[in-house]
C-alpha positions as CSV (number, residue, x, y, z in Angstrom):
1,X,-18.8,-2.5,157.7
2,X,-17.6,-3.5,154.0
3,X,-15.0,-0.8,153.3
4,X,-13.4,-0.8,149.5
5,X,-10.0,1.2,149.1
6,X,-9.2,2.5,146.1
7,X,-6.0,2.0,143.5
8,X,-5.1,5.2,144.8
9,X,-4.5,4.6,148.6
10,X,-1.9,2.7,150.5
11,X,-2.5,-0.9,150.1
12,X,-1.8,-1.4,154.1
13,X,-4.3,1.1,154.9
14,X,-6.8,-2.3,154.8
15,X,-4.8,-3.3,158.4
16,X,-6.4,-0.1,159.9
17,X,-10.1,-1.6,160.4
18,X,-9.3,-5.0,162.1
19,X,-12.9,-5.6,162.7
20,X,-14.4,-4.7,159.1
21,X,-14.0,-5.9,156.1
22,X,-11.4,-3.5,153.8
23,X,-11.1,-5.1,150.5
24,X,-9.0,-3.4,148.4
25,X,-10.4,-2.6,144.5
26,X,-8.3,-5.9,142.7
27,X,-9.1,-8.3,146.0
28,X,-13.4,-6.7,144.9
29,X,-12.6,-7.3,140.7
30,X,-13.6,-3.4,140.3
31,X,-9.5,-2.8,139.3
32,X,-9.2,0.3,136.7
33,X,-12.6,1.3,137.5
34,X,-12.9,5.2,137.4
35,X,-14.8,7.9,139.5
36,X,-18.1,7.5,139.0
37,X,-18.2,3.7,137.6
38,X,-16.3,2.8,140.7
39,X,-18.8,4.4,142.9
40,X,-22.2,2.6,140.7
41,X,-20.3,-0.4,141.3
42,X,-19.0,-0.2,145.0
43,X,-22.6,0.1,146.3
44,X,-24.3,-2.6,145.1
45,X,-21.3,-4.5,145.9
46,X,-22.3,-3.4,149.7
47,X,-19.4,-1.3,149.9
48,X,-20.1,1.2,152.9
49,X,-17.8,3.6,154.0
50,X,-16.2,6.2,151.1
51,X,-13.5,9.3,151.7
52,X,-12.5,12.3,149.8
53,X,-9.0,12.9,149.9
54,X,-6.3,9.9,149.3
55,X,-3.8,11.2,151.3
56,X,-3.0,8.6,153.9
57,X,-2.4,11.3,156.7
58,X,-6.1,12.4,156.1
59,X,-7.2,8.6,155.8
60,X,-5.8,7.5,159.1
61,X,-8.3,10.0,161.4
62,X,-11.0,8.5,159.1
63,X,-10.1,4.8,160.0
64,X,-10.4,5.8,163.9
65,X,-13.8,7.5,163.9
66,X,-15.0,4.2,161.7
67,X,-13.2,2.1,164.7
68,X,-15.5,3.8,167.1
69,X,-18.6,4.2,165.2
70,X,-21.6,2.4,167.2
71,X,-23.2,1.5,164.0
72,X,-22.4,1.2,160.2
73,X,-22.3,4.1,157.7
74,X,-25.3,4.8,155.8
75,X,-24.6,3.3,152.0
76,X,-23.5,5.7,149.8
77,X,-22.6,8.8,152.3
78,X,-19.5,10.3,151.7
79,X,-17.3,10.3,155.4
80,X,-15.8,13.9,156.0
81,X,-12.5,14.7,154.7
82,X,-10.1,16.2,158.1
């Protein structure tokens, strides 16, 4: 799964998917990017999984249901907030 994290979230986060690839928006060249431009530009990118809230204690619950997901996300679906 090809997971992008945004300006907004904890750079580290990216650690928390070991087997994925969690680029983080400078690493992808989609820096400064906003809302809706980001989100044109993450999919065709292949960018998969996408969250709601940017809090990291919401993120974390996020990053382990992705861990144990038997398959990837459907492009473009948003993942549940907690």
């Amino acid at each position: 799964m090809k997971i992008l994290l945004d300006e907004c979230l904890p750079i580290d986060l990216r650690h928390s998917f070991p087997n994925h690839a969690a680029h983080t928006v400078q690493w992808a060249g989609l820096k400064s990017k906003k809302n809706g431009e980001l989100l044109r530009a993450a999919e065709p990118a292949g960018y998969d999984g996408r969250s709601r809230a940017n809090q990291l204690e919401d993120l974390l619950p996020l990053a382990a249901g992705i861990l144990r997901a038997p398959g990837p996300v459907k492009t473009g679906r948003l993942l549940p907030a907690k």
